[in-house]
C-alpha positions, 0 to 999 in steps of 0.5 A: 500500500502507497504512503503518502504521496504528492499528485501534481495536478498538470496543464501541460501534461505531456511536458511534465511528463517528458520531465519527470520521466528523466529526472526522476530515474537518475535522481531518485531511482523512480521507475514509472509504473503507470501512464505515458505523455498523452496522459491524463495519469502517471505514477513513478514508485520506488520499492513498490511505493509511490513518489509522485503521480502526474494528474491532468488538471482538466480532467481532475476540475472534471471530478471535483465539480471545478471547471468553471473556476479560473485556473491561475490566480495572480502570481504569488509566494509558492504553496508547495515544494517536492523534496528530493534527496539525492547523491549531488545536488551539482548534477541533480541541477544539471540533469532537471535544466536538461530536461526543461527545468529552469534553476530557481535558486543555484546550489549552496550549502546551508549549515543553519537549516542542518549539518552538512546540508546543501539545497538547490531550487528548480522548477519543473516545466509548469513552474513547480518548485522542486528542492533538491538536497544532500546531507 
C-alpha cells in the first residue's frame, strides 16, 4: 500500500511528463509504473511505493465539480515544494535544466537549516518548485 504521496495536478501534461520521466530515474531511482505523455495519469514508485503521480488538471476540475473556476490566480509566494534527496545536488541541477527545468535558486550549502546540508531550487516545466538536497 502507497504512503503518502504528492499528485501534481498538470496543464501541460505531456511536458511534465517528458520531465519527470528523466529526472526522476537518475535522481531518485523512480521507475514509472503507470501512464505515458498523452496522459491524463502517471505514477513513478520506488520499492513498490509511490513518489509522485502526474494528474491532468482538466480532467481532475472534471471530478471535483471545478471547471468553471479560473485556473491561475495572480502570481504569488509558492504553496508547495517536492523534496528530493539525492547523491549531488551539482548534477541533480544539471540533469532537471536538461530536461526543461529552469534553476530557481543555484546550489549552496546551508549549515543553519542542518549539518552538512546543501539545497538547490528548480522548477519543473509548469513552474513547480522542486528542492533538491544532500546531507
Amino acid at each position: 500500500m502507497d504512503a503518502l504521496h504528492p499528485r501534481l495536478l498538470v496543464d501541460d501534461f505531456a511536458a511534465c511528463f517528458g520531465f519527470y520521466s528523466a529526472v526522476l530515474p537518475a535522481l531518485a531511482g523512480a521507475h514509472l509504473v503507470k501512464g505515458a505523455a498523452a496522459g491524463p495519469y502517471a505514477n513513478w514508485d520506488v520499492d513498490d511505493e509511490a513518489l509522485l503521480v502526474l494528474f491532468d488538471r482538466g480532467a481532475m476540475s472534471a471530478v471535483a465539480g471545478t471547471g468553471d473556476l479560473p485556473r491561475t490566480a495572480p502570481p504569488a509566494q509558492d504553496r508547495t515544494m517536492f523534496v528530493l534527496r539525492v547523491t549531488d545536488v551539482d548534477d541533480a541541477v544539471e540533469t532537471c535544466l536538461k530536461n526543461g527545468g529552469t534553476l530557481a535558486v543555484a546550489a549552496t550549502d546551508r549549515p543553519d537549516w542542518g549539518p552538512n546540508l546543501r539545497t538547490a531550487h528548480v522548477r519543473d516545466p509548469e513552474g513547480t518548485l522542486l528542492e533538491l538536497q544532500s546531507y
